[in-house]
C-alpha positions, 0 to 999 in steps of 0.5 A: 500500500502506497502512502496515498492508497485509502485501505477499503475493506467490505462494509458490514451489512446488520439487520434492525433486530441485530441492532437492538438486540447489541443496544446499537442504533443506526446512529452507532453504527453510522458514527463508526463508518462515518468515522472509518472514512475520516481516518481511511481519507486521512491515512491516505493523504485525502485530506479535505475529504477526512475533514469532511467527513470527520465533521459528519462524524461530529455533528452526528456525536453533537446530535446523538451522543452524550456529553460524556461519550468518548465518541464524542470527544474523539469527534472533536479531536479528530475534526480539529486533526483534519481541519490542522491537516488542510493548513488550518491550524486555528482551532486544533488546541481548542478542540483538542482541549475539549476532547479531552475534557470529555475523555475525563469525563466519560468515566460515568460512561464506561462504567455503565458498560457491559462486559462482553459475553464469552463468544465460545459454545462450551458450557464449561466456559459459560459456566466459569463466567458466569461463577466468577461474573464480577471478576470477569467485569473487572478485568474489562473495566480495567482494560477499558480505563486503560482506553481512556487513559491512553487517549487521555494522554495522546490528546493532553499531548497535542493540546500542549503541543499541537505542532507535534501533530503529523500526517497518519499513516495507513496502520492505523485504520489497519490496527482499528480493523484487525482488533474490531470486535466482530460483535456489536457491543459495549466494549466496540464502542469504546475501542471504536472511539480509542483506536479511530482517535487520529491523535499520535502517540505521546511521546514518553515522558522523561 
């Protein structure tokens, strides 16, 4: 793949009652393909089309989210990421800074989540879940504040230093697609909003 190939990839095709059985929406679901394309277009170099749709991905999270889902603040960071990447620059502290605060903020949210059920058919393995549900759950809550706290500080990272930012390369539309859970559910949503966050890493601190 070439610096200016977008990575495709087959769209996902759900019925309604799949949908509500996840406690998904069409809205969800559109966020996150909505989404995909931003970073795809901005992963290949098409940058005003990631703007474009990146703003269509926000105005969807303004319209549809709550204040404290991290879609939304991953919505805002990466509009203001596409927007710094066709030369305007003005309001990439800002958003980034508001993205952020919703990222904090989104702990009420991730708390909510249910963990995911264990997609094996043994019954031993059913049966061990449910015996040991609460431990289950906290090894998931753990690895989903580690999703926040990673954006957390990739987003702290460009709000203080916005002219770190840089051009993203197609592994990360790549990584996004070979860790995607191939369920509909709690923990999609919220690795969705980390792995399709268009902020670089941090850098270690020294």
């Amino acid at each position: 793949m070439t610096m200016f190939e977008k990575p495709t990839s087959a769209p996902e095709i759900w019925s309604l009652q799949e949908l509500v059985n996840a406690g998904w929406s069409q809205d969800d679901l559109s966020w996150e393909a909505t989404s995909e394309e931003a970073v795809a277009a901005a992963c290949a170099g098409d940058f005003e089309q990631a703007k474009d749709k990146a703003g269509s991905a926000l105005r969807l999270a303004r319209e549809t989210f709550e204040p404290i889902d991290p879609r939304l603040g991953t919505s805002l960071a990466n509009f203001g990421i596409c927007l710094a990447l066709t030369g305007d620059k003005n309001d990439l502290a800002a958003l980034a800074a508001k993205a952020l605060e919703t990222w904090r903020g989104a702990h009420p949210w991730i708390a909510r989540m249910q963990a995911p059920r264990v997609a094996r058919s043994s019954m031993f393995h059913l049966r061990m879940e449910a015996l040991h549900r609460d431990t289950y759950r906290a090894l998931w809550q753990k690895r989903w504040n580690a999703i926040a706290k990673d954006a957390a500080t990739r987003l702290e990272a460009l709000r203080d230093n916005p002219d770190t930012l840089i051009a993203p390369d197609a592994a990360v539309f790549t990584a996004w697609r070979r860790e995607r859970p191939a369920m509909l559910n709690d923990t999609r949503k919220l690795l969705a909003a980390g792995q399709l966050l268009l902020a670089p890493a941090a850098e270690p601190r020294s």
